[in-house]
N, C-alpha and C positions, 0 to 999 in steps of 0.2 A: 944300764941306763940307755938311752936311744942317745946319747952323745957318743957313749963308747965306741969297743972294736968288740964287742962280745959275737957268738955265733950266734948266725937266726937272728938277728937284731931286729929287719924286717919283717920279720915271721910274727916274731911277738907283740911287736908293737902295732902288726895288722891284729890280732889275738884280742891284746887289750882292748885295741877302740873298738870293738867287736862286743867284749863284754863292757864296756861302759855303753854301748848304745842301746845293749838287752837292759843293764842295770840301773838308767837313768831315763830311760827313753829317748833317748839322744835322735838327732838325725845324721847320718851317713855321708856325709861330705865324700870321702874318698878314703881310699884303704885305709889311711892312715890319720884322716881327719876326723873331726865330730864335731856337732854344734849343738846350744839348747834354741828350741823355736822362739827363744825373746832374741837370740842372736847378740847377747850381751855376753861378755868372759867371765866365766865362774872360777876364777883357779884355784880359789880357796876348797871350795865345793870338790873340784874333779880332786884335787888332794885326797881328800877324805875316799873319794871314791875309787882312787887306784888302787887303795891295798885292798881294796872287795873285787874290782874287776877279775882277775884273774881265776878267781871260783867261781863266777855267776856262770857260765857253761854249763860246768861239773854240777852244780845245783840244781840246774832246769833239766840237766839229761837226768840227774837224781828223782827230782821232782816228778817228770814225767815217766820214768819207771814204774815209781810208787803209785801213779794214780792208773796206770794200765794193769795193775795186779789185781785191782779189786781190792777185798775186803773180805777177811772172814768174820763169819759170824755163826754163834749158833739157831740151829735151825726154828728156834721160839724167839730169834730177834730179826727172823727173817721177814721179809712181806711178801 
């Protein structure tokens, strides 16, 4: 948790707000902050969305893999 003594504490919690601002469209306050542009507190919301932040990275560097390989196809579905 960002209260504890865990290792990397900093490291991670720069990581998350990171991926909540990929996964929400957040804006970037600071390493560690995020805001939504109504500038109101969602905490119900950012709840829901910590336990996805952590993979939205891993996703888009996924995502973006897949979409720089192409595609095969056979040569009568080609154009």
């Amino acid at each position: 948790t960002a209260d504890g003594e865990a290792k990397d504490k900093d490291r991670r919690i720069s990581f998350i707000a990171g991926g909540l601002i990929k996964l929400a469209q957040l804006e970037d306050q600071s390493v560690d902050t995020v805001a939504f542009d109504c500038k109101y507190a969602h905490d119900a919301m950012l709840g829901l969305l910590l336990v996805r932040a952590p993979n939205v990275r891993a996703v888009l560097r996924e995502q973006e893999a897949t979409a720089s390989r192409g595609v095969l196809a056979a040569p009568s579905q080609q154009e």
